[in-house]
FIVO-789320 format. One record per residue (C-alpha): y, z, x. Coordinates in pm, 1 decimal. Example, Ala and Ser with C-alpha at 12.3 -4.5 7.8 and 13.67 -1.06 7.14 Angstrom:
BEGIN
> north,up,east
> -450.0,780.0,1230.0
> -106.0,714.0,1367.0
This chain:
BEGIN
> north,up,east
> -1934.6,-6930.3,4146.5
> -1636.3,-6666.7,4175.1
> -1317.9,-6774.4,4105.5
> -1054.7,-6657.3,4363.9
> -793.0,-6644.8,4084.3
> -999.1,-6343.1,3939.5
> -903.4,-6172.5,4254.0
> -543.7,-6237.5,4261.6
> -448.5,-5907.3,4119.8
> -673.2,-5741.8,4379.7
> -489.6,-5913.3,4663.2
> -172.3,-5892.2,4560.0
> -154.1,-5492.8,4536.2
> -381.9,-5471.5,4840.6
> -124.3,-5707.8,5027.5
> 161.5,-5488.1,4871.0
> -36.2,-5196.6,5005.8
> -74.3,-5353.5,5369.3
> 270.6,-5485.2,5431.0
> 443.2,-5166.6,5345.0
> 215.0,-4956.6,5581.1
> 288.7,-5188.4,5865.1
> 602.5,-5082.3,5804.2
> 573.3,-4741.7,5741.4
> 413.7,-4779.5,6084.4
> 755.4,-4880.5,6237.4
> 999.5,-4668.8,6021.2
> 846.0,-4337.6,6106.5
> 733.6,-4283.6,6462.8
> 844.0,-3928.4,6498.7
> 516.3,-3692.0,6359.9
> 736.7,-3481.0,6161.3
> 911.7,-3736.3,5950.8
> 548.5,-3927.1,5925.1
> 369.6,-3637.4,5815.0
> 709.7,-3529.5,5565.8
> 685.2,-3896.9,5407.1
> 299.0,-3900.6,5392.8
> 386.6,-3594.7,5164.8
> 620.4,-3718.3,4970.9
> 440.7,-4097.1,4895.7
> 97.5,-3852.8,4753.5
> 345.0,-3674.9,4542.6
> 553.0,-3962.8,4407.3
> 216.7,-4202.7,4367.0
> 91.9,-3885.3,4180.3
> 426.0,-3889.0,3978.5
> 380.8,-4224.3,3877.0
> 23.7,-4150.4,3702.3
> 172.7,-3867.1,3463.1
> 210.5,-4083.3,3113.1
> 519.4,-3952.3,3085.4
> 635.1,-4173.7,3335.9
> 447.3,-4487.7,3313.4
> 511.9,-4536.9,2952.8
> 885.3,-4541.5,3037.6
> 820.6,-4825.5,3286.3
> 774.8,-5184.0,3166.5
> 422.4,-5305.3,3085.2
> 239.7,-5599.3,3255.6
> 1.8,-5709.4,3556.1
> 216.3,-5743.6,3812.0
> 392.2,-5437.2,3725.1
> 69.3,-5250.0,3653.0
> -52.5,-5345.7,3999.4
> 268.3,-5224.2,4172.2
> 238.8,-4906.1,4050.6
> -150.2,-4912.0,4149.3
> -44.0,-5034.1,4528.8
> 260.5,-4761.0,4549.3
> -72.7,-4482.0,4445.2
> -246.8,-4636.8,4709.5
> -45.3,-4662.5,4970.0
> 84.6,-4281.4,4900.7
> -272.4,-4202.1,4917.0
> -324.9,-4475.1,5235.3
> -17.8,-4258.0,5410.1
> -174.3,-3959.6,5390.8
> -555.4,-4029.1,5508.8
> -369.2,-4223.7,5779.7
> -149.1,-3942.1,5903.6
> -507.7,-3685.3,5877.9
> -684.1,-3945.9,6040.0
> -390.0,-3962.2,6334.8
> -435.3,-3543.3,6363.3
> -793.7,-3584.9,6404.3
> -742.6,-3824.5,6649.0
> -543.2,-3645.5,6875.3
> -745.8,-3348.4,6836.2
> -1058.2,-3579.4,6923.4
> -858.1,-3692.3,7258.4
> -714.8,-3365.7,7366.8
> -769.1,-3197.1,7710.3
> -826.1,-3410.6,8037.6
> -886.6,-3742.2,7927.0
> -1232.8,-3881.3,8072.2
> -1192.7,-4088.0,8425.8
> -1502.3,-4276.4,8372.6
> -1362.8,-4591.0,8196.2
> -1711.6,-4628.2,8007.1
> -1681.5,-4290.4,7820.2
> -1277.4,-4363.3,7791.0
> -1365.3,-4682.9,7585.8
> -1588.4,-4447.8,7372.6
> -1329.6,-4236.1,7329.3
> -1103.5,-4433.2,7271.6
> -1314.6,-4650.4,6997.4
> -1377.2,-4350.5,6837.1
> -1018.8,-4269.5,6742.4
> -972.9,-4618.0,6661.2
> -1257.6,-4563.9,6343.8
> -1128.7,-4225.5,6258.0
> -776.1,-4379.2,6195.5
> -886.4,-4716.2,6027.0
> -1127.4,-4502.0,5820.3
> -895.4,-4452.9,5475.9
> -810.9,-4872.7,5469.8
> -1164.1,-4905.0,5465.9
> -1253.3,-4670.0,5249.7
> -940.9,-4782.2,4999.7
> -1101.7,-5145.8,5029.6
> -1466.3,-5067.3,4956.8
> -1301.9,-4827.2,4629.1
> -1152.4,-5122.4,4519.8
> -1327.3,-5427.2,4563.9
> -1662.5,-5314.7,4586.2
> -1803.0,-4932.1,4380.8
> -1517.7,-5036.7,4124.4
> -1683.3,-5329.2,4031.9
> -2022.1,-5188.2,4107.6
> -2152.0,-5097.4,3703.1
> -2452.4,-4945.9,3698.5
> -2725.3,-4866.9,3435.5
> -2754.2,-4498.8,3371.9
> -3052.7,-4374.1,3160.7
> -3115.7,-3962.8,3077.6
> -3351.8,-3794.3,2906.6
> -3232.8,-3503.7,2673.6
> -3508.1,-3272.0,2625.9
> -3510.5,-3064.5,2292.6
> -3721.6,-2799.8,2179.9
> -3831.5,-2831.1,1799.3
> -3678.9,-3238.5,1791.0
> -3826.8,-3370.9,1456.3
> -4035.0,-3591.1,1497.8
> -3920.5,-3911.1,1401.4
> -3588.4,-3846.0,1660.0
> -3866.8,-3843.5,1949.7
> -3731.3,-4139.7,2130.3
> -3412.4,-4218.2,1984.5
> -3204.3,-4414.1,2243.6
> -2835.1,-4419.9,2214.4
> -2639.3,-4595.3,2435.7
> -2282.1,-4464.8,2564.4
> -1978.1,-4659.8,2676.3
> -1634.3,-4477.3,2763.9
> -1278.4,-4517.8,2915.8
> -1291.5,-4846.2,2951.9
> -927.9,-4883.0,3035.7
> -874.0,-5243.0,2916.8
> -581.8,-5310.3,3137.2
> -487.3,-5561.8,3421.2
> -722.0,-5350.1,3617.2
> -999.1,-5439.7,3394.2
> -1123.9,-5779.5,3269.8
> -1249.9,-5947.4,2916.5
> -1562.9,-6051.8,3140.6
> -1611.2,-5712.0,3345.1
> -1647.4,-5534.0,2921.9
> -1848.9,-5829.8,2802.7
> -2092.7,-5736.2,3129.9
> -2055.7,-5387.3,3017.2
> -2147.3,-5457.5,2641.5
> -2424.9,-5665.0,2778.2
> -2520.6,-5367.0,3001.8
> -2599.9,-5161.0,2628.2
> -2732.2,-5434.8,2466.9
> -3024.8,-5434.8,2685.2
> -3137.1,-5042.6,2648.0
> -3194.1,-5190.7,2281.0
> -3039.4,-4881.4,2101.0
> -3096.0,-4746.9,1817.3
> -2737.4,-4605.3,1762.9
> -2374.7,-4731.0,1988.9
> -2134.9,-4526.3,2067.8
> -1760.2,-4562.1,2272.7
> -1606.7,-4203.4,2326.0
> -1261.5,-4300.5,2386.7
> -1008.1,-4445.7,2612.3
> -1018.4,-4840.7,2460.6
> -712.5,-4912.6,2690.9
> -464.5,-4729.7,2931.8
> -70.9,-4763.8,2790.8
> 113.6,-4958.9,2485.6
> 79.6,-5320.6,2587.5
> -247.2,-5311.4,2739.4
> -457.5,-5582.5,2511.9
> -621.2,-5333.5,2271.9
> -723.9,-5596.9,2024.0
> -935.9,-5813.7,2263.7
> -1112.4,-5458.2,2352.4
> -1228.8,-5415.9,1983.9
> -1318.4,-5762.0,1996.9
> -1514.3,-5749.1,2311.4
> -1683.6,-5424.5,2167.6
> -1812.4,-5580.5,1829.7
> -2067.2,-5770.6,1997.0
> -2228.8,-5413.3,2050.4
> -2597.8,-5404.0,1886.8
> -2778.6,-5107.0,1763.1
> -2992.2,-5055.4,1401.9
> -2778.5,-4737.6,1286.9
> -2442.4,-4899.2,1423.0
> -2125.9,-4862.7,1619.0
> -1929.1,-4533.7,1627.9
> -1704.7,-4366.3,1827.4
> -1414.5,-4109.6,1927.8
> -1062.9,-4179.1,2044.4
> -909.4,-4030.6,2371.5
> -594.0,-3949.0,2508.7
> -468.3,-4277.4,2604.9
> -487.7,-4381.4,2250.8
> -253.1,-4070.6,2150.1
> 1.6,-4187.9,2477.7
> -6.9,-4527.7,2325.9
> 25.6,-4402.5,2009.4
> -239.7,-4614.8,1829.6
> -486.1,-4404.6,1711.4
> -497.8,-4531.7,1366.9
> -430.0,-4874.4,1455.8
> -726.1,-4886.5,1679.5
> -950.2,-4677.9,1357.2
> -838.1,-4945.3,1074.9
> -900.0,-5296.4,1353.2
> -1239.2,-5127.6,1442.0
> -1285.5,-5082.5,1082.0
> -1227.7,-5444.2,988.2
> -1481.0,-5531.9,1297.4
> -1804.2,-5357.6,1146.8
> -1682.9,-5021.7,1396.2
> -1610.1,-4664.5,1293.2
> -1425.3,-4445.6,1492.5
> -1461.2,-4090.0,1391.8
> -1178.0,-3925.3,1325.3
> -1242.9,-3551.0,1236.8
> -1497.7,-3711.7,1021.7
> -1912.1,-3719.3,996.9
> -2169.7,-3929.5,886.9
> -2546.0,-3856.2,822.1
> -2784.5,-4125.8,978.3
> -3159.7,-4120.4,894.1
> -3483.3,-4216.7,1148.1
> -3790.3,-4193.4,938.3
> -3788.1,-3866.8,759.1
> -3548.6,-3697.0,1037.8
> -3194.1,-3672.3,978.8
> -2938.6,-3740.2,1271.0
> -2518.8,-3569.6,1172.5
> -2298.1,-3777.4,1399.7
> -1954.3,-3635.1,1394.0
> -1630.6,-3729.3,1591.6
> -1327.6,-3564.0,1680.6
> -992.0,-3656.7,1859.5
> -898.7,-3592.4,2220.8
> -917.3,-3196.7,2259.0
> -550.3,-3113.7,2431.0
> -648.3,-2893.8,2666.2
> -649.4,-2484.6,2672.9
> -568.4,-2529.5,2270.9
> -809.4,-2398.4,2061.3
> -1115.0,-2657.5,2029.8
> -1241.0,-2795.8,1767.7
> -1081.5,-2627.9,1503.0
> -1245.4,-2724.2,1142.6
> -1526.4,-2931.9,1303.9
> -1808.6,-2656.1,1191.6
> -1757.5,-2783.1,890.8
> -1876.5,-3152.9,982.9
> -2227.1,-3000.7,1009.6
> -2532.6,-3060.0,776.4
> -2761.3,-2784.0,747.1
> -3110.9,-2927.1,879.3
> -2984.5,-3228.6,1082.1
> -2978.3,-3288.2,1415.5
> -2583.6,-3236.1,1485.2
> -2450.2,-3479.5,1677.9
> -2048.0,-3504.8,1856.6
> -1833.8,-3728.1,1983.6
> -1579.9,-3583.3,2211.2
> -1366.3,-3777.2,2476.0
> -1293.1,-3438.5,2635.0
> -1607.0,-3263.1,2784.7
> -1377.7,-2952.8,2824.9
> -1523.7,-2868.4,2487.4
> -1866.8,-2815.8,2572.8
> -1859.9,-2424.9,2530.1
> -1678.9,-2440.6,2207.4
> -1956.4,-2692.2,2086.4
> -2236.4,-2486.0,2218.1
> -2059.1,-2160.6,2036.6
> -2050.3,-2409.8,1719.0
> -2408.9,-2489.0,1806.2
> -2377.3,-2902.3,1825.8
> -2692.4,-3005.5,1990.0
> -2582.2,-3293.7,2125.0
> -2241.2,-3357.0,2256.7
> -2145.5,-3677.8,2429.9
> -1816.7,-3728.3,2604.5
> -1644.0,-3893.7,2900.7
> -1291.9,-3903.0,2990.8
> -1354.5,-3747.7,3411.5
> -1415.7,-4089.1,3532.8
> -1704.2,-3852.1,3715.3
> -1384.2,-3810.6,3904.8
> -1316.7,-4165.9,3998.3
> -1273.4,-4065.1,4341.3
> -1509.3,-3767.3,4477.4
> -1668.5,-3676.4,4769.7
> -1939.7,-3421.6,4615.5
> -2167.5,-3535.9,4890.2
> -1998.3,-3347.4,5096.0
> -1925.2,-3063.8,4859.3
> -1953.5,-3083.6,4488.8
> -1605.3,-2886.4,4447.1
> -1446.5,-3190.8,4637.9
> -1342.7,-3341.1,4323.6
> -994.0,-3332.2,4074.4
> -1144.0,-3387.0,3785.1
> -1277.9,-2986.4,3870.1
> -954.2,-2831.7,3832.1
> -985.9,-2949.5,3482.3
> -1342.8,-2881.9,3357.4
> -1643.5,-2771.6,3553.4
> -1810.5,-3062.1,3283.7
> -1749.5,-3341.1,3530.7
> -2069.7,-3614.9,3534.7
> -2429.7,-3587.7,3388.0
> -2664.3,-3375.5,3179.8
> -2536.4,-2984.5,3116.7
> -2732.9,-2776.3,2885.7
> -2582.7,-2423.1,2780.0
> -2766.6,-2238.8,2452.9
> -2985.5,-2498.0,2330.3
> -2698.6,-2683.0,2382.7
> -2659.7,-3065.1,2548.1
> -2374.6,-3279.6,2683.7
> -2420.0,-3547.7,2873.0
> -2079.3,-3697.9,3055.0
> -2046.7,-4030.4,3136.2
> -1834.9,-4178.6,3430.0
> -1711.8,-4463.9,3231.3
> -1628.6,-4801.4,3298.1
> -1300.4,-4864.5,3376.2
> -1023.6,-4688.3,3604.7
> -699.9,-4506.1,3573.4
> -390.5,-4501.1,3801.3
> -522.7,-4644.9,4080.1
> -783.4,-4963.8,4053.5
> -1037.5,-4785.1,4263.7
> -1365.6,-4539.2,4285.3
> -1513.1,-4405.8,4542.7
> -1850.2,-4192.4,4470.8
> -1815.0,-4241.5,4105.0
> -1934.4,-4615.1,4024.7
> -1882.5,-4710.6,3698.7
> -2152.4,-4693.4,3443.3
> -2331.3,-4766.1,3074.4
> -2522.8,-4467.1,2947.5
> -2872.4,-4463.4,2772.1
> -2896.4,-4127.4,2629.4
> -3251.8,-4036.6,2511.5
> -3367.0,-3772.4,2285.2
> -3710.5,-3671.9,2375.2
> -3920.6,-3397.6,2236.5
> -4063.8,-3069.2,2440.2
């Protein structure tokens, strides 16, 4: 049975979100100032999500959710104020005499406008918590033989913050336990900011399971909250090894596997500088990057297997509608699944948890089985 306190959070940011649009509803009837402060809420919500920012502002749920509902409503504000120009649009001209069609019309309107609550409460209460199990096939030409098979199983950003639970990771670890993996790995993003609980992370992920172990690759939200090398040396005391510029050689049968990890990539520096030199010449080369940005660096390097996450597959897309209808585009054109360029393979994960603002919407949240499998 669900506990409504697990919901609290939830509530409390969606109230937040509610009671200030009501008033926003009453503060700006004019269309000019709504549509200037629809503006300026998107860009101040999207001022709040630069790290820069956030780490100056005090850590903690309730703060952590404020935050969340100001995003929200700034993004609430404008979808409303859209919705509102479509609506007019919809009812221009000579307005229909035949009360049955005016009800229709009029109904209509009413949808179009209510649309973005509806959509911001399905993002957050329901594809948010929505994890799915995600299995690929990676297809290589010449795979030895005894890598035919190999299943390793991918969890990323995770985000352990208020906006993510002990028991949502423990579902997630339970999620890769089941593939039965040969080899674990977590490529990055453990939490979101300093003060976000870190520790019980590495704790919830040492009840991974695989035969060759648990590995992994830190992201960018480890650098803002500067603990790289804590999280490395608590992982290490849990039976975990993050990867840090560093390689180890794993053996299947007769077949070797070179698993190597890098740091988050900062973007349009030069990539993967010195990690050539992780290789081993007749191995099957294997990296961890939290940054998928990287890919065409790796393929140049000829790694023939990268796994990364990092793009939230955009967290909050509309790709069914056009696949270039997504932020996490203006970044890297590496966004979610299986890309192959010169023999080479990434696969991108959407990752489990969320940053900024505690919803997705065409991006559920996921645990990866990547497969090697020979042509």
């Amino acid at each position: 049975m669900l506990s409504l306190s697990r919901f609290l959070p939830e509530l409390f940011g969606i109230f937040l979100v509610l009671a200030c649009h009501r008033a926003w509803l009453a503060w700006f009837p004019s269309w000019r100032r709504w549509i200037l402060a629809s503006a300026a809420l998107g860009v101040g919500g999207l001022l709040l999500n630069l790290p820069l920012v956030w780490s100056l502002l005090p850590p903690g749920p309730v703060f952590t959710w404020t935050r969340g509902a100001v995003i929200l409503w700034g993004i609430l504000a404008c979808g409303t104020t859209g919705a509102m120009v479509l609506s007019r649009w919809m009812g221009r001209g000579e307005q229909p005499t035949d009360p049955g069609r005016r009800g229709v019309l009029q109904t209509a309107q009413s949808a179009v406008v209510a649309a973005p609550a509806l959509a911001l409460g399905y993002g957050t209460f329901v594809e948010r918590r929505w994890l799915k199990q995600v299995e690929v096939n990676v297809r290589v030409p010449g795979l030895p033989k005894d890598l035919d098979g190999v299943r390793i199983a991918q969890l990323s950003d995770i985000h352990m913050s208020s906006f993510l639970s002990p028991d949502e990771l423990a579902a997630a670890v339970d999620m890769a336990n089941e593939f039965r993996p040969h080899l674990s790995v977590v490529t990055g993003d453990l939490i979101t900011r300093d003060g976000d609980p870190l520790d019980s992370c590495l704790v919830g992920l040492k009840r991974l399971k695989s035969d060759a172990g648990v590995y992994g690759c830190l992201g960018n939200h480890e650098i803002y909250a500067n603990c790289e090398a804590y999280a490395a040396e608590q992982a290490a005391r849990l039976g975990m090894r993050f990867l840090r510029g560093e390689a180890e050689t794993l053996r299947f049968g007769q077949a070797r596997l070179r698993l190597a990890g890098v740091d988050y990539q900062k973007m349009h520096g030069p990539y993967l500088v010195g990690a050539k030199a992780l290789q081993e010449p007749g191995a099957f080369q294997v990296l961890l990057s939290h940054n998928p940005d990287v890919f065409e660096t790796a393929a140049a390097q000829r790694w023939d297997l990268t796994l990364a996450g990092h793009t939230h597959g955009g967290q909050v897309t509309v790709e069914y509608l056009n696949q270039h209808l997504n932020l996490a585009r203006f970044f890297t054109p590496y966004v979610y699944g299986h890309y192959e360029k010169e023999k080479s393979h990434i696969y991108v994960t959407r990752g489990i948890g969320t940053v900024g603002v505690p919803m997705r919407i065409g991006a559920a949240p996921e645990v990866a089985l990547v497969r090697l499998c020979a042509t």
